[in-house]
N, C-alpha and C positions, 0 to 999 in steps of 0.2 A: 635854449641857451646852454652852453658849453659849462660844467663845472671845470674849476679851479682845480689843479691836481695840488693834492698836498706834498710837501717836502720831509722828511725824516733826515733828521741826524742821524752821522755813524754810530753817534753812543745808542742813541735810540734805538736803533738797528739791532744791534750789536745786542742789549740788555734783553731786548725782544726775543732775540733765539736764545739768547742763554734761557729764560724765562723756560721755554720749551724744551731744550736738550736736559737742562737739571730737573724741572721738576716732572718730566713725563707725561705732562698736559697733551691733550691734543690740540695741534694749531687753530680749530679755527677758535678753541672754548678760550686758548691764549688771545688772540685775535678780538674778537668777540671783547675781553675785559679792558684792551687796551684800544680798544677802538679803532681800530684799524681790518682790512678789509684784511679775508683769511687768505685769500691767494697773493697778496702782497705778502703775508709771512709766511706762506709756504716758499714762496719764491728765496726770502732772505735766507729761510732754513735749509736750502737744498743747496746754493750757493754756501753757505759753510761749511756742510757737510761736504761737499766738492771738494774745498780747499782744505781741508781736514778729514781727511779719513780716519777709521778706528783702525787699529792694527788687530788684526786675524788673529783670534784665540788662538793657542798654543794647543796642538793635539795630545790627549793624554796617551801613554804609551800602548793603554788599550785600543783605543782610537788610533793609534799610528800602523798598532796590528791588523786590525781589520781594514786600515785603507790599504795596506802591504798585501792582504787575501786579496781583496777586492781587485786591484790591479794587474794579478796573478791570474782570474780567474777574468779579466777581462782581453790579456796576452792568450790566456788557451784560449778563448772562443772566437778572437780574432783569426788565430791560427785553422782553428777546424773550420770557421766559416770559407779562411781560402781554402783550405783543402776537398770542401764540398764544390765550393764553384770549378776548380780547376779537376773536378772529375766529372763535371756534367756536361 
């Protein structure tokens, strides 16, 4: 015999991933408390995460410096790689 699917409210929903995103639980231990199946809030939490992005830490100036190297030294290598192929 077929079970019943349950229905959640959006506040439901809603309180459920907040539950998760503020206090750092993991989904299923959050799940698990509120009874509810953990891939059901995985699912609501990756849907808000979707709709909601974090914005990208800000590089510190040291970090800006070294991704400035980094980029530098991946234009030379690019550069000598063609110049190895176009001499073989």
């Amino acid at each position: 015999m077929a079970e019943r699917r349950r229905k959640f409210s959006p506040q439901f929903k809603a309180e459920a991933v907040q539950l998760v995103i503020e206090t750092g639980k993991p989904i299923a231990e959050v799940a698990r408390d509120l009874g509810v199946n953990d891939g059901t809030l995985g699912n609501w939490v990756k849907a808000w995460r979707d709709a909601n992005p974090e914005p990208e830490p800000k590089l510190s100036p040291v970090e800006r410096a070294r991704m400035r190297e980094l980029e530098d030294e991946i234009r030379r290598l690019r550069m000598e790689n063609e110049l190895t192929r176009k001499s073989a």
